[in-house]
PDB file of N, CA, C and O in Angstrom:
ATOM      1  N   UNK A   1     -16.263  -9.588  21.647  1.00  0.00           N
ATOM      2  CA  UNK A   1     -15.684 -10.488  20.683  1.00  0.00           C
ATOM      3  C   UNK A   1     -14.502  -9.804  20.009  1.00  0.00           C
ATOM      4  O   UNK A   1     -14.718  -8.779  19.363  1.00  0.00           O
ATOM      5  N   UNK A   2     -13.521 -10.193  20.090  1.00  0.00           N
ATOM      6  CA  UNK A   2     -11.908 -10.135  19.476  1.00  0.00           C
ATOM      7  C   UNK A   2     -12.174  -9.865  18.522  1.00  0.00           C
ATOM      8  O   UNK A   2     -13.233 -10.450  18.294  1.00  0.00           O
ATOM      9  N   UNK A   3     -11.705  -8.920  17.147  1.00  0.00           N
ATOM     10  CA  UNK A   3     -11.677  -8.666  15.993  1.00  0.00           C
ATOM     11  C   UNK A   3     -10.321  -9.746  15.738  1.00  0.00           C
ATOM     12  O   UNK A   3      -9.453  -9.975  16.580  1.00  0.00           O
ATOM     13  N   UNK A   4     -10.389 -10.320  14.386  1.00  0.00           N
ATOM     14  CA  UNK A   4      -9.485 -11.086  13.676  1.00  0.00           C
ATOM     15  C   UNK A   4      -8.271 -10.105  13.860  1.00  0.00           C
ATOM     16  O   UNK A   4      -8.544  -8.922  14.067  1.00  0.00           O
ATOM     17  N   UNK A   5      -6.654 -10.581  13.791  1.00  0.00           N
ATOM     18  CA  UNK A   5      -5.402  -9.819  13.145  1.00  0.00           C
ATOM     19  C   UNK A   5      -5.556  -9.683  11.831  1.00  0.00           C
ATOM     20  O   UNK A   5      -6.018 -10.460  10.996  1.00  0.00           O
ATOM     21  N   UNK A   6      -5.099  -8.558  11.735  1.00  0.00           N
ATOM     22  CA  UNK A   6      -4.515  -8.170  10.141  1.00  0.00           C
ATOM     23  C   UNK A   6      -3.307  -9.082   9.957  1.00  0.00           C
ATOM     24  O   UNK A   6      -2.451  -9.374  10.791  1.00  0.00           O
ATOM     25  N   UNK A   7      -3.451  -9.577   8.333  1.00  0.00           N
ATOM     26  CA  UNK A   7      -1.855 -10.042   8.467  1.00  0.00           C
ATOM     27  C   UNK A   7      -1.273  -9.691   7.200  1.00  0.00           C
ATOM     28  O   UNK A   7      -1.865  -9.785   6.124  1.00  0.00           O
ATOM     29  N   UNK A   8       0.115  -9.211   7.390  1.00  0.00           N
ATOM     30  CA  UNK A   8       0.704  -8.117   6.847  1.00  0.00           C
ATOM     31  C   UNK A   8       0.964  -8.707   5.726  1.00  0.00           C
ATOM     32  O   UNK A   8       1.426  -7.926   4.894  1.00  0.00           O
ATOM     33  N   UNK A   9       0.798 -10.272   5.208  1.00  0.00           N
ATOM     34  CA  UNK A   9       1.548 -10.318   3.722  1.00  0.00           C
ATOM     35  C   UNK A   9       0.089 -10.185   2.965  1.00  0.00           C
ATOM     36  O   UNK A   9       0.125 -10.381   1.750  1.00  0.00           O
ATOM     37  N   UNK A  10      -1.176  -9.877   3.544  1.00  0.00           N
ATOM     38  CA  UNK A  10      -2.151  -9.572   2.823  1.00  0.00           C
ATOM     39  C   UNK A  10      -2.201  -8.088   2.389  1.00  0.00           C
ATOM     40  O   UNK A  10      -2.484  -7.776   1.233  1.00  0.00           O
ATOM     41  N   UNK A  11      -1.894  -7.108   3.431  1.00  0.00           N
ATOM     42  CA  UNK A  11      -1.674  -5.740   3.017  1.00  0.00           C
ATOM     43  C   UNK A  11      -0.585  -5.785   2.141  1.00  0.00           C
ATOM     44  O   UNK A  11      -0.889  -5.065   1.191  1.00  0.00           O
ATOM     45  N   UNK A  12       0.624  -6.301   1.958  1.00  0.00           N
ATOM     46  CA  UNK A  12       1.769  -6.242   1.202  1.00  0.00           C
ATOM     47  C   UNK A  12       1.079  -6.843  -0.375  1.00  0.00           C
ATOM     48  O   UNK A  12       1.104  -5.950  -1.222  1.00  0.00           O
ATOM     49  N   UNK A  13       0.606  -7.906  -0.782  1.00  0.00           N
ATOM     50  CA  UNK A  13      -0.158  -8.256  -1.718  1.00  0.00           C
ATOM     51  C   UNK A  13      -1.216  -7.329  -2.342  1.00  0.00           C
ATOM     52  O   UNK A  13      -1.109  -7.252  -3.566  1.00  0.00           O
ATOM     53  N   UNK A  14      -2.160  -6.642  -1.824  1.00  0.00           N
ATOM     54  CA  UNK A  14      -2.844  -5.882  -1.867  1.00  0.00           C
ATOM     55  C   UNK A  14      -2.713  -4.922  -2.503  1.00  0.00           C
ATOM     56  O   UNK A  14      -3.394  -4.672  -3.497  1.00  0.00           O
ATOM     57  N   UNK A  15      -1.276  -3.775  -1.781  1.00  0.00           N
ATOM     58  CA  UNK A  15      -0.870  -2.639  -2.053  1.00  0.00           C
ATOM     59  C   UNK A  15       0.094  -2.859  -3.765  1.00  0.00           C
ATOM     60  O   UNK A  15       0.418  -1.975  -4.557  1.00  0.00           O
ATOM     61  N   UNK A  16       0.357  -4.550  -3.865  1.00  0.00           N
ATOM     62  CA  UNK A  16       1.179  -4.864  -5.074  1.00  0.00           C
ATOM     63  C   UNK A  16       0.350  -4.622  -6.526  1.00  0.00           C
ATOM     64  O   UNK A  16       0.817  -4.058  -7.516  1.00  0.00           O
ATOM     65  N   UNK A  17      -0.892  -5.150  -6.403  1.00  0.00           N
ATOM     66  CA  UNK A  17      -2.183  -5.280  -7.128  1.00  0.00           C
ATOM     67  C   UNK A  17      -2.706  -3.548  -7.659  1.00  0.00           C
ATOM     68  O   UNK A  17      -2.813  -3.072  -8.789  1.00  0.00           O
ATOM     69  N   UNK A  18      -2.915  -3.022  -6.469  1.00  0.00           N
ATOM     70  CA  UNK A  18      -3.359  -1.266  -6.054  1.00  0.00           C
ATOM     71  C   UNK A  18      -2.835  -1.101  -5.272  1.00  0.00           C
ATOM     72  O   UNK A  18      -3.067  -1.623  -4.182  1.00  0.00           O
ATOM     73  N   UNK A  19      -1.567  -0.010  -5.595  1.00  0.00           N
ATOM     74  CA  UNK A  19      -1.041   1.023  -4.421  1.00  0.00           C
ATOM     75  C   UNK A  19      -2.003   1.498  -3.764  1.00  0.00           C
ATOM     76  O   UNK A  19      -2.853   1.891  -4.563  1.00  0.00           O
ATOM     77  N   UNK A  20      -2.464   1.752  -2.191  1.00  0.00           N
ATOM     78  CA  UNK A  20      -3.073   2.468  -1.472  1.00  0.00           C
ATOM     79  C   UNK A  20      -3.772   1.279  -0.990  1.00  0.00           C
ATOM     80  O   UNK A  20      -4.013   1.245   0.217  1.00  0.00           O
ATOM     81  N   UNK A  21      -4.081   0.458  -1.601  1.00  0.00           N
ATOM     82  CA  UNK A  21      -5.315  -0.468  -1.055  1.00  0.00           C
ATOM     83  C   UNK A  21      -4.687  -1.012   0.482  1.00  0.00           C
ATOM     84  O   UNK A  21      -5.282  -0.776   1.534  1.00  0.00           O
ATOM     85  N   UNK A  22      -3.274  -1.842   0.406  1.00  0.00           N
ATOM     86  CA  UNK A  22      -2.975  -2.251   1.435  1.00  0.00           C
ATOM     87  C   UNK A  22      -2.855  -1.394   2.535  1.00  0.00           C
ATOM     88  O   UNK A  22      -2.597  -1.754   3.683  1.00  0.00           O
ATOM     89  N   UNK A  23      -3.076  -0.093   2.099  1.00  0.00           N
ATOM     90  CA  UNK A  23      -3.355   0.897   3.675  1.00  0.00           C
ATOM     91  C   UNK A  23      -4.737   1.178   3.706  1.00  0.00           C
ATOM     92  O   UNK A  23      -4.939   2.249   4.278  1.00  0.00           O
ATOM     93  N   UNK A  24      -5.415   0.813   3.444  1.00  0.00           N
ATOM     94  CA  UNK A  24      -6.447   0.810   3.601  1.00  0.00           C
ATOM     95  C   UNK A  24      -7.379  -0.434   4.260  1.00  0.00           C
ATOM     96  O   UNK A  24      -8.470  -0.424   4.829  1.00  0.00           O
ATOM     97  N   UNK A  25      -6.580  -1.340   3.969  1.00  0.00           N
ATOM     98  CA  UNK A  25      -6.295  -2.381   4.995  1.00  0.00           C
ATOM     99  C   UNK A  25      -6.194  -2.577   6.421  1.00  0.00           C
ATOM    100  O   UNK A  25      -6.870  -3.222   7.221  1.00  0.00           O
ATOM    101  N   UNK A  26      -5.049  -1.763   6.538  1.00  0.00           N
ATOM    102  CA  UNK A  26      -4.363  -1.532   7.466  1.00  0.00           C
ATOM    103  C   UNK A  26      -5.408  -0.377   8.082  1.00  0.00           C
ATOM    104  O   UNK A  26      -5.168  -0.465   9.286  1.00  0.00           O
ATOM    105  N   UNK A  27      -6.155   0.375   7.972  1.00  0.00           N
ATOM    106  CA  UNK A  27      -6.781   1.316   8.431  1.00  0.00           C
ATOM    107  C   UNK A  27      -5.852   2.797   8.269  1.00  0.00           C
ATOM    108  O   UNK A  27      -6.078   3.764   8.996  1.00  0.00           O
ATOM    109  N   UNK A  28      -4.890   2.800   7.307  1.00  0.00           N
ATOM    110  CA  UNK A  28      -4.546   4.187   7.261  1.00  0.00           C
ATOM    111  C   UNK A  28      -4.761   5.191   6.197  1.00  0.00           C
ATOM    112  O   UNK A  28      -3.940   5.593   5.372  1.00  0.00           O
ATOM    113  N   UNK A  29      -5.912   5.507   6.339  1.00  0.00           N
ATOM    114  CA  UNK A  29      -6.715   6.161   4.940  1.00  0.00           C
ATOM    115  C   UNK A  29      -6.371   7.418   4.234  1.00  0.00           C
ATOM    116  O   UNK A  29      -6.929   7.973   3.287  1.00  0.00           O
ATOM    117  N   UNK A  30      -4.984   7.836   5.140  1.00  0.00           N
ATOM    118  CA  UNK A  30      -4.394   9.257   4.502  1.00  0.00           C
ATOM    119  C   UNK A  30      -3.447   8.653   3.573  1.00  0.00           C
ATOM    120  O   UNK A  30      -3.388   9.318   2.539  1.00  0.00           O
ATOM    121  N   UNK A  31      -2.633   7.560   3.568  1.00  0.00           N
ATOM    122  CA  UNK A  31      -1.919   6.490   3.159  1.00  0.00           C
ATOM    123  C   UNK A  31      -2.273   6.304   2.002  1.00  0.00           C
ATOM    124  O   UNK A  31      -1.896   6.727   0.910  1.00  0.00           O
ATOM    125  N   UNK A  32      -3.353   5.348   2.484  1.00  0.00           N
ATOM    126  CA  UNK A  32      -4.337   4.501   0.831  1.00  0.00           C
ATOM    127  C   UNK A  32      -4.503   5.807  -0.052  1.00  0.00           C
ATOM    128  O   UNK A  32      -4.394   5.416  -1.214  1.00  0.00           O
ATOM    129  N   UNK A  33      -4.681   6.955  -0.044  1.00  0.00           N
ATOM    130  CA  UNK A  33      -5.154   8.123  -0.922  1.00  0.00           C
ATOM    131  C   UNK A  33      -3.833   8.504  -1.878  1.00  0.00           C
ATOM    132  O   UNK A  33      -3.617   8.779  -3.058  1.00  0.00           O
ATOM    133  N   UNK A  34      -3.043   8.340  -0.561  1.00  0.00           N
ATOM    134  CA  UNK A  34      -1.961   9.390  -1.277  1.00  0.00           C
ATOM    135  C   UNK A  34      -1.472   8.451  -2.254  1.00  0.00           C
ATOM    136  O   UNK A  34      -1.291   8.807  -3.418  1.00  0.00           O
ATOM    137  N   UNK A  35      -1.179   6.932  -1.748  1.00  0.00           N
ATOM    138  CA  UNK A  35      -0.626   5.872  -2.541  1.00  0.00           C
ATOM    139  C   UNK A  35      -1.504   5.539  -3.829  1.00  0.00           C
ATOM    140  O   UNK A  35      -0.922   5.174  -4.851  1.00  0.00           O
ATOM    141  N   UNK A  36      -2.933   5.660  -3.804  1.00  0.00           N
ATOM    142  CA  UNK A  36      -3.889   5.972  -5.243  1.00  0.00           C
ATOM    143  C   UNK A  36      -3.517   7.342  -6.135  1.00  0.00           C
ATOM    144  O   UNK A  36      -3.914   7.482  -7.292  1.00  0.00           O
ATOM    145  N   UNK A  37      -2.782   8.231  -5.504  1.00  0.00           N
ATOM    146  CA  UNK A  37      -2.907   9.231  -6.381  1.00  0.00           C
ATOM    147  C   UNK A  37      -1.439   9.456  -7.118  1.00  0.00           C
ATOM    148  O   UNK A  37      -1.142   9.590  -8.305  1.00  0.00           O
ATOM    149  N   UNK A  38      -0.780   9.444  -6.101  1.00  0.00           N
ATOM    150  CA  UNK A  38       1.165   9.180  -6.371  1.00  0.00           C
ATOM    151  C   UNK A  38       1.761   8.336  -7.687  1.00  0.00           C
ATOM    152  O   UNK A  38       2.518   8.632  -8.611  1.00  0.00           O
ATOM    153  N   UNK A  39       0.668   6.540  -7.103  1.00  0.00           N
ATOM    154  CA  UNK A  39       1.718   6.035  -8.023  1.00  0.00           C
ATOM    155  C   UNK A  39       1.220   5.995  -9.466  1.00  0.00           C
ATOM    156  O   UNK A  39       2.090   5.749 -10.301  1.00  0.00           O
ATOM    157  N   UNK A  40      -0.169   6.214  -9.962  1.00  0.00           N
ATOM    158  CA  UNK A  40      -0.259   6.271 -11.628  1.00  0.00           C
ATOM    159  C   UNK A  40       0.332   8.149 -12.152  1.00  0.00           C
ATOM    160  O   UNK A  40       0.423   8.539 -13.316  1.00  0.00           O
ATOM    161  N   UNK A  41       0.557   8.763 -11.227  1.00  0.00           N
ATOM    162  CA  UNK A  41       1.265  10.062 -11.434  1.00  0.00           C
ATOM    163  C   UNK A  41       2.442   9.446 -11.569  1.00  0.00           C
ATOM    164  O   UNK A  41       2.584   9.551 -12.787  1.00  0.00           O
ATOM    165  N   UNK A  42       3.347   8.900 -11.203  1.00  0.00           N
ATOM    166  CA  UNK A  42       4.790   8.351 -11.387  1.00  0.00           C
ATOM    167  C   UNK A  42       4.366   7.194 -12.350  1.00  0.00           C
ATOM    168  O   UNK A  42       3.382   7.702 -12.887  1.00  0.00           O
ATOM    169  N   UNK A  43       4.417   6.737 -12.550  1.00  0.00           N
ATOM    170  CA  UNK A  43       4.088   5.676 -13.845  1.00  0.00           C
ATOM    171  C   UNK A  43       3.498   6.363 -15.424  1.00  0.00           C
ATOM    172  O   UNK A  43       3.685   5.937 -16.564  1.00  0.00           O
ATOM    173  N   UNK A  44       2.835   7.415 -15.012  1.00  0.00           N
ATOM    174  CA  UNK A  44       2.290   8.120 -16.495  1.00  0.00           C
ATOM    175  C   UNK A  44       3.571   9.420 -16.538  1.00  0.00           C
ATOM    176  O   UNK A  44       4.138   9.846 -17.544  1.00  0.00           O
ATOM    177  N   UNK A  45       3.722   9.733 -15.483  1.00  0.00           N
ATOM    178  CA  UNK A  45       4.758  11.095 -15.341  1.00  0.00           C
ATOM    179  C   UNK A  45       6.382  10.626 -16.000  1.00  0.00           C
ATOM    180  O   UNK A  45       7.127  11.456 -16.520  1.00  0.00           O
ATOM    181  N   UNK A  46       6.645   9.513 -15.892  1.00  0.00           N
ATOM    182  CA  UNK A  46       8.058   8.877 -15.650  1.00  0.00           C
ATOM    183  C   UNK A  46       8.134   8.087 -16.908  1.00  0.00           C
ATOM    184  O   UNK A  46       9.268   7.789 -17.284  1.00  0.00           O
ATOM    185  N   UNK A  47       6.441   7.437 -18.099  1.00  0.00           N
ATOM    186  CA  UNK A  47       7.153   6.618 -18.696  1.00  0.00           C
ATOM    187  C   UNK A  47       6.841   5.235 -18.344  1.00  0.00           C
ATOM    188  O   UNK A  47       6.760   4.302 -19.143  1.00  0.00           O
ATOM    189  N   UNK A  48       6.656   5.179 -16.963  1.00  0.00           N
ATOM    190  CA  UNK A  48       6.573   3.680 -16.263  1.00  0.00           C
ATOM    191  C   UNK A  48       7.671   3.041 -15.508  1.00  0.00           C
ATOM    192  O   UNK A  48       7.778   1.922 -15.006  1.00  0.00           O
ATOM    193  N   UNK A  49       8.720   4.409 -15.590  1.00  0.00           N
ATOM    194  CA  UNK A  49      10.448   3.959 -15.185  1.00  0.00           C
ATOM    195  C   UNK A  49      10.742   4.183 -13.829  1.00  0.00           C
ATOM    196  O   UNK A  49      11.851   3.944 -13.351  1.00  0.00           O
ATOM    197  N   UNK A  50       9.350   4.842 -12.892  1.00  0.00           N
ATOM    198  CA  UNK A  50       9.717   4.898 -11.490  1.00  0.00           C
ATOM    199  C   UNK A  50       8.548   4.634 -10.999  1.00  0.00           C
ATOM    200  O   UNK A  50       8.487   4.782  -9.778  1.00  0.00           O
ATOM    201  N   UNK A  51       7.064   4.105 -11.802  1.00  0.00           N
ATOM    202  CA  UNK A  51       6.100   3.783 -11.458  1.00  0.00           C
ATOM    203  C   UNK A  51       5.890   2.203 -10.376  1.00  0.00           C
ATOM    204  O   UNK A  51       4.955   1.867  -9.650  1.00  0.00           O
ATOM    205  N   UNK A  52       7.306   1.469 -10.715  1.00  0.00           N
ATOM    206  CA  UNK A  52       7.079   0.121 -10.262  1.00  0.00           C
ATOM    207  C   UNK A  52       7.617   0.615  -8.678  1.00  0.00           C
ATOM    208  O   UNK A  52       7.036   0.198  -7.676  1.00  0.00           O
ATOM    209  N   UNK A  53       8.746   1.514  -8.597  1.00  0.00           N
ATOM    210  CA  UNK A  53       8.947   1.580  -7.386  1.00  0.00           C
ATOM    211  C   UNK A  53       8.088   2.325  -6.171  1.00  0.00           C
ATOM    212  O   UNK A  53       8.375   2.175  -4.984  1.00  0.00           O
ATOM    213  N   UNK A  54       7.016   3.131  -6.636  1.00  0.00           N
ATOM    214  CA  UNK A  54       5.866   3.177  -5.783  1.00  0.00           C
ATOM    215  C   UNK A  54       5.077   2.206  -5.387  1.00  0.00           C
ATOM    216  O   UNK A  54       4.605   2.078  -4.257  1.00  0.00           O
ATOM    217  N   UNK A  55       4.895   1.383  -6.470  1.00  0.00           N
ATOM    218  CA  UNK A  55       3.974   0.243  -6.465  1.00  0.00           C
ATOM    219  C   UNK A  55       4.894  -0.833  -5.323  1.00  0.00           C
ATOM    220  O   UNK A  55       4.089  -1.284  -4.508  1.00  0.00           O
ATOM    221  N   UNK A  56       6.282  -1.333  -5.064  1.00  0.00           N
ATOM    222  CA  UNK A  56       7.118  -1.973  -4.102  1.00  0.00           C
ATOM    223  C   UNK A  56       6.864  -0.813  -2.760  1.00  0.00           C
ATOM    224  O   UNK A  56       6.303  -1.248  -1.754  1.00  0.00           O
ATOM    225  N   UNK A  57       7.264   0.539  -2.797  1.00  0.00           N
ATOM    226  CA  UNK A  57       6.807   1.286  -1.469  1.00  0.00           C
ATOM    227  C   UNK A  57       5.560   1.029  -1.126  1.00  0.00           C
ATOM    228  O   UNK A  57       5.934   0.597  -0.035  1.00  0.00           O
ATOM    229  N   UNK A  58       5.013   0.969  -1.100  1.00  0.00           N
ATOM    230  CA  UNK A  58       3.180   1.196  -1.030  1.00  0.00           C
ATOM    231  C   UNK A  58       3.257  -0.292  -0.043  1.00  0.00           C
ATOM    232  O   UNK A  58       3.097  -0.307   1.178  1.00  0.00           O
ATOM    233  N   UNK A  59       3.560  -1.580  -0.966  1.00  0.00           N
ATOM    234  CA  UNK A  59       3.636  -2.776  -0.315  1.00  0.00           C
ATOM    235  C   UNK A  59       4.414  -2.908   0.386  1.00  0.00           C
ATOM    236  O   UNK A  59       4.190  -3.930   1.034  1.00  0.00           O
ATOM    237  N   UNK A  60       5.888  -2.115   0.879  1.00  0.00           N
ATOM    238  CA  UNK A  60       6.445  -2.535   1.825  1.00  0.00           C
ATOM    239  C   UNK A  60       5.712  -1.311   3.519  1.00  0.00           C
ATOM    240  O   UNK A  60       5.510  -1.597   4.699  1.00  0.00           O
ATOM    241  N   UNK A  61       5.593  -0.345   2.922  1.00  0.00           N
ATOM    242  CA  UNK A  61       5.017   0.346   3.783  1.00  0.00           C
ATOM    243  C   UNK A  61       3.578  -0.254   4.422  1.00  0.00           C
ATOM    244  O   UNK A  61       3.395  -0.188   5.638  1.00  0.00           O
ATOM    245  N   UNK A  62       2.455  -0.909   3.426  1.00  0.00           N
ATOM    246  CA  UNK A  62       1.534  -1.897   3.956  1.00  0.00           C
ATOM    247  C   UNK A  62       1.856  -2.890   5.010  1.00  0.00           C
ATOM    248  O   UNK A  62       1.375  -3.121   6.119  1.00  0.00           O
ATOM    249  N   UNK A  63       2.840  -3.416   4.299  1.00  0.00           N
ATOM    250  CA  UNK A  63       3.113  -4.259   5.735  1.00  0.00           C
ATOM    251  C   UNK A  63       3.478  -4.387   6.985  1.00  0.00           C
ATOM    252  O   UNK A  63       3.215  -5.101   7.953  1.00  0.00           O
ATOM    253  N   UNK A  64       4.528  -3.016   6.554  1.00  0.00           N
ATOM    254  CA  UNK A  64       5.226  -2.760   8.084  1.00  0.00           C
ATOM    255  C   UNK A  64       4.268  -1.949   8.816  1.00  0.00           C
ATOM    256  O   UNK A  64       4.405  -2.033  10.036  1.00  0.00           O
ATOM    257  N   UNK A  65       2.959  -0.880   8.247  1.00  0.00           N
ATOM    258  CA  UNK A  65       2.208  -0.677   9.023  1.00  0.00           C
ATOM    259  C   UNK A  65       1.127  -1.331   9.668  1.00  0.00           C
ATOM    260  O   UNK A  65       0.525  -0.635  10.485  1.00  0.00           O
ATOM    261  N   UNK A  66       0.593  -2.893   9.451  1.00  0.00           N
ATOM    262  CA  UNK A  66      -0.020  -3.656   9.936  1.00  0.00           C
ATOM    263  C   UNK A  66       0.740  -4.463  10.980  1.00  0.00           C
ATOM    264  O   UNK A  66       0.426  -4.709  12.144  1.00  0.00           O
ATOM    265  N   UNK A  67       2.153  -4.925  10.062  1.00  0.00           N
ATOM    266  CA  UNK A  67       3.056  -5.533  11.321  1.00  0.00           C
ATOM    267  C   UNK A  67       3.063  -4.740  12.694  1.00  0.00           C
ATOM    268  O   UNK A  67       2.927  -5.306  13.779  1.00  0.00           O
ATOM    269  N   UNK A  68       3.258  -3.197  12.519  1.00  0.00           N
ATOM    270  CA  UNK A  68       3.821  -2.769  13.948  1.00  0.00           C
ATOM    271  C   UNK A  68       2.394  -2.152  14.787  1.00  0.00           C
ATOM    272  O   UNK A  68       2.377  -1.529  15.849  1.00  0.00           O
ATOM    273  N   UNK A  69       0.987  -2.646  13.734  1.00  0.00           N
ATOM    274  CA  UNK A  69      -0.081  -2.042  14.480  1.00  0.00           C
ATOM    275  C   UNK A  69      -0.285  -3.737  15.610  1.00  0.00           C
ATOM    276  O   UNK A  69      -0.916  -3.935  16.649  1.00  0.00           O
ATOM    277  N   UNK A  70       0.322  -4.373  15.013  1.00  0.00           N
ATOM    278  CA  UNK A  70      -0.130  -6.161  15.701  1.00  0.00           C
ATOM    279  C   UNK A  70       0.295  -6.199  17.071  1.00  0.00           C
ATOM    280  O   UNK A  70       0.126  -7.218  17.741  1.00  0.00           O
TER     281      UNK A  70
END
C-alpha cells in the first residue's frame, strides 16, 4: 500500500507556526532540531529583529525539501 504525498504548502505552514516542525514533516530530523534551536536563539539574541527571518527560512526550506523529495 502507497504511503500518501507530502504536500509542501503543509510543511511550509507548519515550519511558519514552529520552525523545525515542517522538517520534520518532511522527514529531515537534523533540520527540524537545528530549526527548534536557531530560531528562538535569533529572536531572543536579536530583539526579535532577525527572528522572523528564520521563521520564513525554515518554511521556505520545508517546502522545497518535500517538493524535491516528491
Amino acid at each position: 500500500m502507497a504511503s500518501r504525498p507530502k504536500d509542501p504548502g503543509i510543511a511550509a505552514v507548519l515550519s511558519v507556526v514552529i520552525p523545525g516542525i515542517g522538517q520534520f514533516y518532511a522527514g529531515k530530523w537534523g533540520w527540524g532540531i537545528f530549526w527548534l534551536i536557531v530560531t528562538p536563539g535569533f529572536w531572543i539574541g536579536s530583539g526579535g529583529l532577525i527572528g522572523w527571518v528564520c521563521h520564513v527560512a525554515s518554511a521556505i526550506q520545508a517546502h522545497n525539501q518535500v517538493r524535491d523529495n516528491a
